[in-house]
C-alpha positions, 0 to 999 in steps of 0.5 A: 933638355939634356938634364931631363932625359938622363931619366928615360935612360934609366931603369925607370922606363920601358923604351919604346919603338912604336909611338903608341907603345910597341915595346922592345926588351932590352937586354941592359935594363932590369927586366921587371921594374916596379909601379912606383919606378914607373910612376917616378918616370911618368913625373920626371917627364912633367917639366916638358909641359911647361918648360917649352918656349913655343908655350910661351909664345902661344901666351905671349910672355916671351919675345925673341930678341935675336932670331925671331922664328917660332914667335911668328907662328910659322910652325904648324904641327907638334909631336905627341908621340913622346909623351904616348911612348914615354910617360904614358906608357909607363902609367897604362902599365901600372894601370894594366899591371896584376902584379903590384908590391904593396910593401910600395904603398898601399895598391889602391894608392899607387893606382890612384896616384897612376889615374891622375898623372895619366888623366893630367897627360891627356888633358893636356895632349887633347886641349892642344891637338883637340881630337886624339888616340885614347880608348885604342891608344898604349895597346902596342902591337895589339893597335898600332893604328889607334882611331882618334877619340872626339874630345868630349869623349876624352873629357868624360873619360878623364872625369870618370878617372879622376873621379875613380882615383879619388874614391879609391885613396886609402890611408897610407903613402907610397914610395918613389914619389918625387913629387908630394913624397907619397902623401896622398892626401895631396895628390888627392887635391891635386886629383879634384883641383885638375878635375875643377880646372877640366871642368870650367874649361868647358863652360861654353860647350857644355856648361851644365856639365861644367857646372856639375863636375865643377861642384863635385870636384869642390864636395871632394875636395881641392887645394887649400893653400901653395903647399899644395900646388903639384910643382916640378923642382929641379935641382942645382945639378947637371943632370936634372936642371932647368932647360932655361938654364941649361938654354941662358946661363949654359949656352948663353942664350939671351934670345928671351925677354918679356914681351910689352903686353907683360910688362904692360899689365905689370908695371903700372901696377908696381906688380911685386911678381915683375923683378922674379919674371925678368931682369930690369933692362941696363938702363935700369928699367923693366921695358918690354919687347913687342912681341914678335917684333923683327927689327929693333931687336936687343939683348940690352934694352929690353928685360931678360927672363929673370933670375929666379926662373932661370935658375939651375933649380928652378920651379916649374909650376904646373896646377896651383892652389891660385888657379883653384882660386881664380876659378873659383872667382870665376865660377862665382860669377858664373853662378855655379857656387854660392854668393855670386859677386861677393864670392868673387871678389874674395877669390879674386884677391885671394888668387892674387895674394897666392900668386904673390906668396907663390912666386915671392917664397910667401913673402906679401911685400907690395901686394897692398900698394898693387891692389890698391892700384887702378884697375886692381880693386874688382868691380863687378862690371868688369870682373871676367875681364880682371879674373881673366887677365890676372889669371894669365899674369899668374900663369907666366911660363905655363904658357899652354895652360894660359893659352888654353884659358885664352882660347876659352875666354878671350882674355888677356884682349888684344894680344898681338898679331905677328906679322899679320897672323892671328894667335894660333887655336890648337897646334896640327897633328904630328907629320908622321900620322899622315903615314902611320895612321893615315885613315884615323888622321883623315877621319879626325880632320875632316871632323873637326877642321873643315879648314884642315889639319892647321893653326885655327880649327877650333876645339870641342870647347872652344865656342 
């Protein structure tokens, strides 16, 4: 990702050479650098969560058309190690700093905004390796054998963050933020809406405290509309572009296209999301590719990724205003906010509707003719299984985040089994903690996967 780490070269970044944060100087850089330059790196960083295509194949929106290899889940571990050296480090430091420039914005601000994106981080890292350095972890040579925190842990850790960044915001914006342009009352919404989606995800292991957490991040308040939505936006320049088009239009590499399962809950439907998620076929028609097919593979017959996603300037979207609302379905169902059914309903449509405005650039053609096809209305009897599946529609090319609520709810049901192997339910430890942290690594394997460190030991939250 040529365009993205033009980033971690500049001023902006403390280099790293231990992978929990041992820090060398180097003599080429300034050698102080501001609170918000750091948090500006931390968020150059974002797009790595989403714009990955494993991610997609974990959620199965995309098949390989040409050189089927990680679609078939034949890659066991995954490496953390970047994001503790990178934009985790950069974050713990203004975290840790004594000497903050308020002529940057308000100090509690800039911490807050630092909280939040630090608590985004590791939510990600732990719903995808379960298990990980937390409390001893970004001490540098202080620890360089950090000791794997349980997931719960880590999870009360992060309600208590966000729960700290949001009482802490103060009138006044700050600078460098590439993201919301400093406007804390947005990074506010996005704080308590990161802090509802943590919740719901442990509606199984510990639905009480779901529940409760849930509620509190609602009372603070959450996204109110897709102005909100915490969007990565790339530019139409080489150094900052996005890997699918440094991957499609620069490499020319036609090695994706939707996958059947896609195009299957689309179509029927005359979904208006399809012509923006993938070309039509040159036939003239949207087919999907089964995934993880090995033979009748083609660049032709099947609908590449489109346009609109692959573009140099594309959006990659990451907590949006209609995630909010389909928990918010969800959590109606669940009986955790007032008027069960009907509130469901509501949120349902409206999730709908927003997902629609968000990726048409807010423009509802064919949002009538979809909801009044079959299998759209909600009905009641069925209402986790549609909340479900079109939360994962909305979610395409977020694929660990449409993993992750796969995981939790089962939904979409019957996604593929290429070559016989289950979809995978957490990626393996980096290879590298066998050697570096060997007795932390054992000791968290053993405790979570009796199986071992592979591709399906479930998760604290996934019962």
């Amino acid at each position: 990702m040529k365009r993205l780490y033009y980033i971690i070269g500049i001023s902006l970044l403390l280099a790293a050479c231990n992978k929990f944060g041992d820090m060398n100087v180097n003599p080429n850089l300034p050698s102080k650098t501001s609170s918000t330059q750091l948090i500006a790196s931390a968020e150059l960083f974002l797009p790595v969560l989403g714009e990955s295509p494993q991610a997609e194949y974990f959620a199965q929106y995309l098949s390989e058309t040409q050189y089927p290899n990680l679609s078939l889940y034949n890659q066991v571990s995954a490496n953390f190690y970047s994001m503790y050296y990178g934009p985790l480090m950069n974050l713990d430091s203004v975290i840790r700093t004594t000497s903050m420039d308020a002529n940057e914005g308000p100090i509690p601000n800039q911490l807050a905004v630092a909280k939040i994106l630090k608590a985004y981080y590791f939510w990600h890292i732990t719903d995808r390796w379960g298990d990980v350095p937390y409390t001893e972890a970004l001490k540098g040579r202080a620890n360089t054998t950090p000791v794997y925190d349980l997931q719960a842990v880590i999870y009360d850790s992060l309600f208590l963050l966000l729960d700290q960044a949001d009482k802490s915001i103060v009138a006044g914006d700050i600078i460098n933020d590439i993201i919301y342009q400093g406007n804390m009352t947005r990074w506010k919404k996005l704080g308590n809406t990161i802090r509802l989606l943590m919740a719901l995800r442990l509606s199984a292991a510990a639905p009480e405290k779901a529940k409760t957490e849930f509620n509190k991040a609602l009372t603070a308040g959450i996204m109110t509309s897709n102005a909100d939505n915490f969007v990565f936006s790339h530019l139409a320049e080489a150094a900052n572009e996005s890997y699918w088009y440094d991957q499609i239009t620069d490499q020319n590499r036609k090695w994706w296209a939707l996958s059947e399962s896609l195009v299957s809950k689309m179509k029927p439907v005359n979904d208006p999301r399809l012509p923006v998620y993938g070309d039509k076929n040159s036939a003239g028609q949207y087919v999907g590719l089964t995934y993880g097919a090995t033979s009748g593979l083609s660049t032709t017959a099947y609908s590449l990724l489109g346009l609109e996603i692959r573009k140099q300037n594309a959006n990659v979207y990451l907590v949006t205003y209609a995630q909010a609302l389909f928990a918010k379905a969800e959590a109606a169902k669940l009986g955790w906010i007032p008027d069960g059914d009907v509130a469901a309903e509501a949120n349902y449509k409206m999730a709908i509707e927003h997902s629609v405005r968000q990726w048409k650039n807010n423009d509802t053609t064919g949002y009538g003719v979809m909801m009044a096809s079959a299998g759209m209305p909600y009905v009641a009897a069925n209402g986790y299984e549609q909340i479900g599946n079109q939360r994962w529609v909305h979610l395409f090319m977020h694929g660990f985040e449409a993993w992750a609520e796969w995981r939790r709810t089962g939904f979409p049901a019957g996604l593929i089994k290429p070559d016989g192997k289950d979809v995978p339910l957490r990626q393996g430890y980096p290879q590298d903690e066998v050697f570096n942290n060997k007795k932390h690594y054992e000791d968290a394997v053993k405790r979570q996967f009796p199986g071992g460190d592979n591709l399906y030991g479930r998760l604290w939250w996934d019962k």
